[in-house]
C-alpha positions, 0 to 999 in steps of 0.5 A, spaced: 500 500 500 505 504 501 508 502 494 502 503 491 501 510 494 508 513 492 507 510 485 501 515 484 504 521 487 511 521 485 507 519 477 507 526 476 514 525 474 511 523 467 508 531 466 515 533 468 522 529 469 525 532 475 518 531 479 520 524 480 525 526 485 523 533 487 515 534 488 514 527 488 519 526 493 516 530 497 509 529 497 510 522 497 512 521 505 507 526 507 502 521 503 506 516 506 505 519 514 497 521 513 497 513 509 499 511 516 495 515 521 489 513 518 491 506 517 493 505 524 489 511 527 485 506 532 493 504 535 496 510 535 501 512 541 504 519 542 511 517 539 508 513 533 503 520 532 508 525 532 513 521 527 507 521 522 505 528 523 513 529 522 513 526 516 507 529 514 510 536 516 517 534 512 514 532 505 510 538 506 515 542 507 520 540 501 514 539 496 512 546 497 519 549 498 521 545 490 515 548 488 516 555 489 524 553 488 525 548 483 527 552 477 534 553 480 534 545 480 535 547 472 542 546 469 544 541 475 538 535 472 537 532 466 530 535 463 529 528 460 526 530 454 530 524 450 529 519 456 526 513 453 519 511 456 521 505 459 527 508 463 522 513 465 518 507 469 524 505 471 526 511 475 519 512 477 518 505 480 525 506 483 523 512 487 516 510 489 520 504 492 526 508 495 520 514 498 517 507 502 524 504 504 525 511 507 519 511 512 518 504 514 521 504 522 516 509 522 511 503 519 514 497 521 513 499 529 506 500 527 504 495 524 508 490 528 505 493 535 511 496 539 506 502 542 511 507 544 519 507 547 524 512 550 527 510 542 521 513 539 520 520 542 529 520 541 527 519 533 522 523 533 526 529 536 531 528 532 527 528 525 524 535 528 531 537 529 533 536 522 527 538 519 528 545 523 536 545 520 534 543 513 528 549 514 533 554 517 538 553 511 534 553 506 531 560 508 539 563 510 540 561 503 534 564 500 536 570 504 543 570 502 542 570 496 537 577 496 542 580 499 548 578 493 546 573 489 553 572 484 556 570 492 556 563 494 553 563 502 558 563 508 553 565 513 549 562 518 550 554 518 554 555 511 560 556 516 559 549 519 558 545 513 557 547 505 551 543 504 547 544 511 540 542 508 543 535 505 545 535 513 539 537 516 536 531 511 540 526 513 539 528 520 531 527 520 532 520 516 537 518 521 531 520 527 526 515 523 532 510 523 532 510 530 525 511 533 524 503 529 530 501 534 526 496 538 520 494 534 523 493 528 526 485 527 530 480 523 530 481 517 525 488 517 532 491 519 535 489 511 530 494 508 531 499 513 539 499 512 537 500 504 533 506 505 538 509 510 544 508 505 541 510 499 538 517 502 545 518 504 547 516 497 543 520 494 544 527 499 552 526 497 550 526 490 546 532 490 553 534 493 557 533 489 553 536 483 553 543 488 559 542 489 561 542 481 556 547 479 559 553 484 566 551 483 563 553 475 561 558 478 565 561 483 572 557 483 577 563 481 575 567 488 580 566 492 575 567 499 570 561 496 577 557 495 580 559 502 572 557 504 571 550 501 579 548 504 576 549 511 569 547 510 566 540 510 561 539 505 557 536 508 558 533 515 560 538 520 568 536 523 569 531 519 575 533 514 571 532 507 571 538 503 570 535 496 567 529 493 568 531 486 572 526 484 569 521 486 565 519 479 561 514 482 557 519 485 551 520 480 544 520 481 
């Protein structure tokens, strides 16, 4: 049912490619967590309420953000005017099946029962974190950008890391791994390290496409050199300033 549910959502990829991954994406986990709260509304707890209203809140979030948003995706994704037909399938069924991998500690401790533990309110506040995080470093971009838009952003949490909304991402999708500790068993786990290690692929993909692109952009400024020498790109206090060398990185 959830697979079902993000095929019908991310299928707006087919009006325009770049949906499959940004529109689609996003409304695809908020239809994902109103699908649970109405599914197991009757055995809901307050933790398990909480990582659905999140879930809602973020793919709410992101979809309505690349809604307003998206044409600066332009240039950094193919359009897909020449991709044939059936590799466009490919791709949707793909993600659709990515998009449930992503939510399913949330789902796999309601459809197993667990109720609510001190890892679920943990996860939870975790995912609220970095949905706040990826919130902030979306509006401080925005609003760096108003003020000199020919200049990479070195303020608020740019002076931490290079990519803080891929972080703050990957923080909130780290939540939902950990508000399934405990409940989720066995073999469920195989699918829950799947979704986390493909997010993370992907967030340090988008990475490096970011990174190709401002070093077009802005490689001949000596203070956005000094910057990407002493800024991690994407974790904070981890020595790694580029990944643009690493040509397995393509999503």
């Amino acid at each position: 049912l959830m697979l079902i549910i993000c095929l019908l959502v991310s299928a707006i990829g087919f009006k325009n490619y770049v949906w499959f991954i940004s529109l689609g994406y996003g409304f695809s986990i908020a239809a994902e967590g109103l699908a649970m709260l109405l599914l197991y509304r009757n055995d809901l707890s307050i933790g398990t309420l909480l990582c659905c209203i999140l879930l809602i809140a973020y793919g709410c979030r992101l979809g309505g953000y690349l809604a307003i948003y998206q044409k600066n995706m332009t240039g950094e994704i193919k359009d897909g005017k020449f991709i044939p037909f059936g590799v466009k399938c490919a791709i949707w069924i793909t993600c659709a099946a990515l998009y449930v991998t992503q939510v399913i500690p949330v789902f796999y401790r309601l459809s197993n029962g667990s109720g609510s533990s001190i890892f679920t309110y943990l996860g939870a506040a975790v995912m609220a974190f970095g949905l706040i995080f990826e919130s902030a470093a979306d509006l401080q971009k925005n609003a760096a950008k108003k003020i000199n838009p020919r200049r990479f952003v070195d303020t608020g949490l740019y002076r931490f890391v290079r990519c803080p909304n891929y972080l703050g991402e990957m923080l909130f999708w780290t939540g939902a791994v950990i508000s399934g500790i405990g409940a989720v068993t066995g073999w469920q786990w195989a699918l829950v390290a799947l979704g986390y290690i493909l997010i993370a692929y992907v967030m340090f993909s988008g990475a490096r496409r970011l990174e190709i692109r401002q070093n077009k952009n802005y490689g001949a400024d000596p203070e956005y050199q000094q910057y990407v020498k002493t800024v991690p790109i994407l974790v904070p206090f981890v020595p790694l300033y580029s990944v643009e060398k690493y040509k397995w990185l393509v999503a």
